[in-house]
C-alpha positions as CSV (number, residue, x, y, z in Angstrom):
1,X,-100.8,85.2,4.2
2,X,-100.3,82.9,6.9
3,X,-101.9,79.6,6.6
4,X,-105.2,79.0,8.9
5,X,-105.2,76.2,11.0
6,X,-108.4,74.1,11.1
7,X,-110.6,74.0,14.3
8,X,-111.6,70.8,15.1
9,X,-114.8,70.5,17.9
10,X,-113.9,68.0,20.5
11,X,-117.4,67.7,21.1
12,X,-121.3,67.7,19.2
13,X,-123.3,70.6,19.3
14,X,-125.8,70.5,21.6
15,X,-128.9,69.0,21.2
16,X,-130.9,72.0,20.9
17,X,-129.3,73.0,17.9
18,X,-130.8,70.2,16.3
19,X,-134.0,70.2,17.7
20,X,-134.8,73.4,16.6
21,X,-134.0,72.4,12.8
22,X,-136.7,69.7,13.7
23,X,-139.5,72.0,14.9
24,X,-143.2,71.9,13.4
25,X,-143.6,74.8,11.0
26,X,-139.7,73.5,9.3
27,X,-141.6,70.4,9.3
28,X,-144.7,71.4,7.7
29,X,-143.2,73.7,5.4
30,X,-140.6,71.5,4.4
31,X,-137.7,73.1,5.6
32,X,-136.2,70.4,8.0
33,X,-132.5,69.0,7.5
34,X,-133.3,66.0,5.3
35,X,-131.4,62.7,6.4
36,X,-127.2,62.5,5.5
37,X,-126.4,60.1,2.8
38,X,-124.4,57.3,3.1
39,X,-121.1,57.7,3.6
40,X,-119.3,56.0,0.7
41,X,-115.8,55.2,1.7
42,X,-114.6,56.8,5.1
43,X,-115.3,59.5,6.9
44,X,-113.8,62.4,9.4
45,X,-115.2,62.4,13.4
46,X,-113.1,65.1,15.3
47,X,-110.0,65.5,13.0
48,X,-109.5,61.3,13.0
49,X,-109.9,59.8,9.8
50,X,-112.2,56.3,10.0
51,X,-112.6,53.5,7.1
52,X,-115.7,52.0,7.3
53,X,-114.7,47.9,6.2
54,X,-113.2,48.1,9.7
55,X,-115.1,48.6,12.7
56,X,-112.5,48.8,15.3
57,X,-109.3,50.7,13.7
58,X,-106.4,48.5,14.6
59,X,-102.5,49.8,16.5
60,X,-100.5,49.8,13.8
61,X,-103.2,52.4,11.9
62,X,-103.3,54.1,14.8
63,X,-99.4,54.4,15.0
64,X,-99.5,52.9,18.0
65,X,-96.5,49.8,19.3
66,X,-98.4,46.7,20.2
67,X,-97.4,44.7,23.1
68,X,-99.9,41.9,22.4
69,X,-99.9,39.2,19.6
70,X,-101.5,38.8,16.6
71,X,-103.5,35.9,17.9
72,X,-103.8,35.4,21.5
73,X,-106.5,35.3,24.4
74,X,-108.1,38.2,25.2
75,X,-109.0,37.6,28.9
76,X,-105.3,36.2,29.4
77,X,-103.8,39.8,28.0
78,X,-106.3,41.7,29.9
79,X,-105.2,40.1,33.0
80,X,-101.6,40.6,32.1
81,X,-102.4,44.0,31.1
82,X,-104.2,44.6,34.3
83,X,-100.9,43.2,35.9
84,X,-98.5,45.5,34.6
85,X,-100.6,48.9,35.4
86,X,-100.7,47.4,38.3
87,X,-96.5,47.2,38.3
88,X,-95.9,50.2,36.7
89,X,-98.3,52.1,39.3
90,X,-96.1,51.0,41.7
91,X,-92.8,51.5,40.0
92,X,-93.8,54.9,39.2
93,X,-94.7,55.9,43.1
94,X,-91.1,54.9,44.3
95,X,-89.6,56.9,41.7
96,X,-91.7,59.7,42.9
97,X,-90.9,59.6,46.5
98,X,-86.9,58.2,45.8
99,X,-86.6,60.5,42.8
100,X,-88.7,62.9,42.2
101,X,-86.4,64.8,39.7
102,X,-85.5,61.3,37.9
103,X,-86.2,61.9,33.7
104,X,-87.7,58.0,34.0
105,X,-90.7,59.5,35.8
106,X,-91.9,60.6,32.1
107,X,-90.6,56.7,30.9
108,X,-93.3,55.6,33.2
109,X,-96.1,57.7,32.4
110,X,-95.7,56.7,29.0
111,X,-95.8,53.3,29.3
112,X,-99.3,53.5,31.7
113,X,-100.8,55.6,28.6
114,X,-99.7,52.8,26.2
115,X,-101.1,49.9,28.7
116,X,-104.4,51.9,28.8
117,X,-104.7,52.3,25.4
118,X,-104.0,48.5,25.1
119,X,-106.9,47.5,27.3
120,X,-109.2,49.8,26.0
121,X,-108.0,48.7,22.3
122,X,-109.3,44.7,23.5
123,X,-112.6,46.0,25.5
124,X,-113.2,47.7,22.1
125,X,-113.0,44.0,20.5
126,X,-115.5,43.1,22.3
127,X,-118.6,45.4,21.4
128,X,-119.0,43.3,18.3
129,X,-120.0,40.5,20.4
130,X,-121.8,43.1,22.6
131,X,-123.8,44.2,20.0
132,X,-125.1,40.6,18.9
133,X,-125.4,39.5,22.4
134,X,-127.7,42.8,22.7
135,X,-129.7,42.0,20.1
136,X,-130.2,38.5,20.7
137,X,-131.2,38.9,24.9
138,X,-133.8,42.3,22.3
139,X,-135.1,39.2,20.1
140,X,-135.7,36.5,23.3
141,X,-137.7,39.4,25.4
142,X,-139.9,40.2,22.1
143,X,-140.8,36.4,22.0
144,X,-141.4,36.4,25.2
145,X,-143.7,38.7,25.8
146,X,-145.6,37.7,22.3
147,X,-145.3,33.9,24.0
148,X,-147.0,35.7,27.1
149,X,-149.3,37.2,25.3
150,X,-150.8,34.6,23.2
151,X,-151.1,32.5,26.4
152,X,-153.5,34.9,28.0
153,X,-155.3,35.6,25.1
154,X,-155.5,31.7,24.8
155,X,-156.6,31.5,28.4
156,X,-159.2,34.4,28.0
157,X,-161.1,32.4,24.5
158,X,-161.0,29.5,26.8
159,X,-162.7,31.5,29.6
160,X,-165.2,33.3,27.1
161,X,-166.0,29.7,25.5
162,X,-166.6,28.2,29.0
163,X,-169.1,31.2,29.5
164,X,-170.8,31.1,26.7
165,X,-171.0,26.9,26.6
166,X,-172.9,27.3,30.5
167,X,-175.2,30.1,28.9
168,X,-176.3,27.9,26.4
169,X,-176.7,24.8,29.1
170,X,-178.9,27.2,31.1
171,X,-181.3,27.4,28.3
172,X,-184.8,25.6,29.5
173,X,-185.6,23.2,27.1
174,X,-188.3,22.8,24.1
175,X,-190.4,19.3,24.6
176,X,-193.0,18.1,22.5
177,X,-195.8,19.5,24.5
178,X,-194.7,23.0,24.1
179,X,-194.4,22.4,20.7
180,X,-198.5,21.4,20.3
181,X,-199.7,23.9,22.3
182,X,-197.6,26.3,20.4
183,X,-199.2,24.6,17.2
184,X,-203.1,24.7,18.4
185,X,-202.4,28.1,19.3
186,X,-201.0,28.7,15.9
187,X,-204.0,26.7,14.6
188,X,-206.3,28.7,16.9
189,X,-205.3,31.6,15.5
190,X,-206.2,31.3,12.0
191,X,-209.7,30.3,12.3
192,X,-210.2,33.0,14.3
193,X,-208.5,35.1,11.5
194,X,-210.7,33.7,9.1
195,X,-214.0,33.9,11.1
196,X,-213.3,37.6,11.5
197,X,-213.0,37.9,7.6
198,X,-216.1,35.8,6.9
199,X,-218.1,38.2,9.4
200,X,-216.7,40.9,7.5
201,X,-217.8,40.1,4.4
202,X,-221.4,39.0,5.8
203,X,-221.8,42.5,7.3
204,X,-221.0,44.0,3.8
205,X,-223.7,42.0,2.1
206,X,-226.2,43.0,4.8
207,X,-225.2,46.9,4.5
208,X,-225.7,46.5,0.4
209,X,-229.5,44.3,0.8
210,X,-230.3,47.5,3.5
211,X,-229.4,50.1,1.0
212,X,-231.2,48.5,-1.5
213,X,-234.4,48.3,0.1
214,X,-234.5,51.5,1.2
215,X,-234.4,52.7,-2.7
216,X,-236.8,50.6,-3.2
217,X,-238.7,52.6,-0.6
């Protein structure tokens, strides 16, 4: 039986396919794709094998030759880099019009592919310091616009306590003469109340002597 090769995709599914995992009645009756675990050591994206201590895989894992150093400056080799395309380019579009036939037209090509793979190897250095750099312009908008916020809202109390300090200024005021009238009206009031009660009770008196009398009669 021969032996099957493996497919590998060289791209995701599309999205629908996962949306409708995601829809509301998997939801509801518990039937969504629950959430991958984490991957313990390395893991396989399209048929390449990836470590996960190291971010960006390095040449020699890659089996790749390096033409940089170990240690250098990455703006100086990316200018170099960009120099020798550059060269090459050129070198390979004589030998196309001079010698079209010539076997070092395939020499050349191979030597773009390894300068490109070069300068895409350093400007995948640099996502690292992308990544922080992304974060940190994130964290300096949130503070910000929480900065901007608490200054309007600091604006608006100041506004609201302005409004309500003039309200209070607008007031009339109580002087002493409002406050005795207020008191002989208060004073006024209850004798009143009580000559109403004493009149009460003397009409009650009178209607008891008048029934008396009459059974007496």
């Amino acid at each position: 039986m021969a032996q099957q090769e493996s497919q590998v995709m060289s791209l995701p599914l599309p999205p629908s396919q996962y949306i409708n995992l995601f829809s509301e009645e998997n939801i509801r009756r518990n039937r969504a794709p629950r959430p991958p675990p984490p991957i313990p050591d390395g893991y396989s994206m399209f048929g390449i094998q990836y470590n996960n201590e190291e971010m960006i895989r390095s040449l020699e894992s890659q089996n790749i030759k390096r033409l940089i150093p170990l240690h250098f400056d990455r703006r100086k080799e990316l200018k170099k880099l960009n120099h020798s395309l550059f060269v090459n380019f050129l070198d390979l579009i004589d030998l196309l019009i001079q010698y079209p036939d010539s076997p070092r037209r395939t020499e050349k090509i191979d030597d773009l592919s390894l300068l490109f793979v070069h300068m895409h190897h350093l400007l995948n250095e640099f996502r690292p310091h992308q990544a922080r750099e992304t974060l940190r312009v994130m964290m300096e908008t949130q503070k910000r616009q929480r900065v901007e916020t608490t200054t309007r809202f600091e604006k608006h109390l100041e506004r609201v306590c302005d409004i309500v300090n003039t309200a209070f200024s607008d007031l009339p005021e109580i002087t002493d003469d409002d406050m005795s009238e207020s008191d002989i009206k208060m004073e006024v009031d209850s004798q009143d109340a009580s000559n109403n009660s004493k009149s009460d009770a003397v009409h009650q008196l009178d209607r008891i002597m008048c029934s008396v009398i009459d059974n007496m009669e």
